[in-house]
N, C-alpha and C positions, 0 to 999 in steps of 0.2 A: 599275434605278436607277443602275448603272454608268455605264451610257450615259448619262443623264442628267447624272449629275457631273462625266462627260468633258466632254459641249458645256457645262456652266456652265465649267469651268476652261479652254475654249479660248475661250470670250467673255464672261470677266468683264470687267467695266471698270476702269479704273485707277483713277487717285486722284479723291477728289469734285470736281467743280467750283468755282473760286474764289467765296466767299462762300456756298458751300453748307451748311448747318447739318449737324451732325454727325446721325449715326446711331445711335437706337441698335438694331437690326435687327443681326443678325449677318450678317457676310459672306454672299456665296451658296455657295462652298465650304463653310464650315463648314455653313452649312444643309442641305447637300445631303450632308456626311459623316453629320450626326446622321440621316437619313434614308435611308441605305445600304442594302441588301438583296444580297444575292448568293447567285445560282443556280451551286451545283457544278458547271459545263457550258459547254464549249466550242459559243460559239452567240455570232449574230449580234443585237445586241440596236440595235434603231435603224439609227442611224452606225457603231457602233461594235461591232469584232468580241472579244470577251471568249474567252479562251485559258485554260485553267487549268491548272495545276504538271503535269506527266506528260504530257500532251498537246500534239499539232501538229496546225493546222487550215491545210490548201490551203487557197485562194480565190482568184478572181477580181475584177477591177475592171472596172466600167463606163466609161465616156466619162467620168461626173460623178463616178465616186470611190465609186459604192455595189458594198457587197461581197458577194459571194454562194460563200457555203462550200461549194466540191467536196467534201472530206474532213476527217472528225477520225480522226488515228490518234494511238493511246496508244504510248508510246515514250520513251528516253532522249537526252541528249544529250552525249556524250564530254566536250566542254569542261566542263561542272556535276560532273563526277564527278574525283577523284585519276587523273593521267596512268596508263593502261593497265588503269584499275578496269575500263573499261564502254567495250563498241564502239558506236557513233553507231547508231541505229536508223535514221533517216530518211535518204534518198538526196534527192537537187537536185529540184525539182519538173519538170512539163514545163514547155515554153516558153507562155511567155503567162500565168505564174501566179504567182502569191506563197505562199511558208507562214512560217507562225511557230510556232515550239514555245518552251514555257517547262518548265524542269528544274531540279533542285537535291540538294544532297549536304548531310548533318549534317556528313562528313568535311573535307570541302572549307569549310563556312558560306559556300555562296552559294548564289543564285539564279540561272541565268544564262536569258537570253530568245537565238533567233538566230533571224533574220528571213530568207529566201530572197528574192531578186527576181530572176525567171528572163522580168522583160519588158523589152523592149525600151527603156524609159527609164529614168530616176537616178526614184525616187519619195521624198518626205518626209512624214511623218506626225507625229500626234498620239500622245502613250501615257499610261495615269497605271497604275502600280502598285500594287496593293489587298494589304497589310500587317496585318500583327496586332501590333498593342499591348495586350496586356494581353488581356483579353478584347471587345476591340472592334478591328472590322477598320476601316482606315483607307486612302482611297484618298491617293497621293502622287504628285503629278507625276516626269516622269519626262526626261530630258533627253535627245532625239534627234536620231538623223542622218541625212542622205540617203544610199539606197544605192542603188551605181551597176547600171546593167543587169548582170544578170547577177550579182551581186555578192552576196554575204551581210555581214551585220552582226549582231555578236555583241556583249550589254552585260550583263556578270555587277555582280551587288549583293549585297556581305556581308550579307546578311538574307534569311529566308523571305519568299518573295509566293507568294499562293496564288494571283495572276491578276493578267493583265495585258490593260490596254482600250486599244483599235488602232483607231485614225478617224485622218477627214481626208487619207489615204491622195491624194496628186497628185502629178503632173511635177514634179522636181523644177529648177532650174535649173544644182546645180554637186552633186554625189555627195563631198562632203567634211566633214570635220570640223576644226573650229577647237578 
């Protein structure tokens, strides 16, 4: 259902069409948050690769962007933890491959995700972050960058996510952030 709520939040549509009678239907975001489900598990659901807190999943891309998970290793990540608490678990992947691990600290209150791209282009992608309010988890977009060959990208968030959903994964045209 992850996957799912990703592709509605990557092609919702915008505002209704002029003279279009209102709705009362709720959103497809909101439809798709009350309808949520989430498996504890690093796994490839659809489009979309689902990462969870403690863990880093290698994978690979096809020609068309679909992924296929070399590895899940459990591990930490130095940035999420208080400078000198905790040494980096995971090493640069090989060439040709992407990993993402997502890690976090009470000490620290954050969450941080870092992304490896150890392939030969700038790649950009989709992400939404699955959060807890209260007793109900709530997926939240998440606001992304291109990174360049070779390159890591790191995006820490004051709050617990207990997972994060990774689609749309392609070439990217410029490896930057505005």
């Amino acid at each position: 259902m992850f996957a799912a709520y990703l592709a509605l939040f990557a092609l919702a549509p915008g505002a209704p069409p002029p003279g279009a009678k209102p709705s009362t239907a709720e959103p497809p975001a909101q439809a798709a948050a009350q309808q949520l489900t989430f498996e504890p598990k690093t796994k490839v659901d659809g489009e979309t690769l689902q990462v969870i807190l403690g863990q880093r999943a290698t994978f690979s891309l096809d020609t068309k962007g679909a992924l296929k998970i070399e590895k899940v290793e459990d591990g930490q990540l130095a940035v999420a933890h208080p400078a000198g608490k905790v040494k980096e678990t995971f090493e640069k992947p090989e060439t040709g491959f992407v990993a993402a691990a997502l890690d976090g600290s009470a000490e620290k209150k954050a969450t941080s995700l870092k992304i490896w791209n150890a392939t030969d282009k700038p790649l950009e992608y989709r992400a939404v972050a699955l959060v807890m309010r209260g007793q109900t988890l709530v997926p939240v977009p998440v606001q992304t960058c291109a990174i360049a060959p070779g390159g890591v990208r790191v995006e820490t968030w004051p709050r617990p996510i207990l997972a994060v959903g990774l689609a749309r994964f392609k070439p990217a045209i410029l490896a930057t952030c505005k």
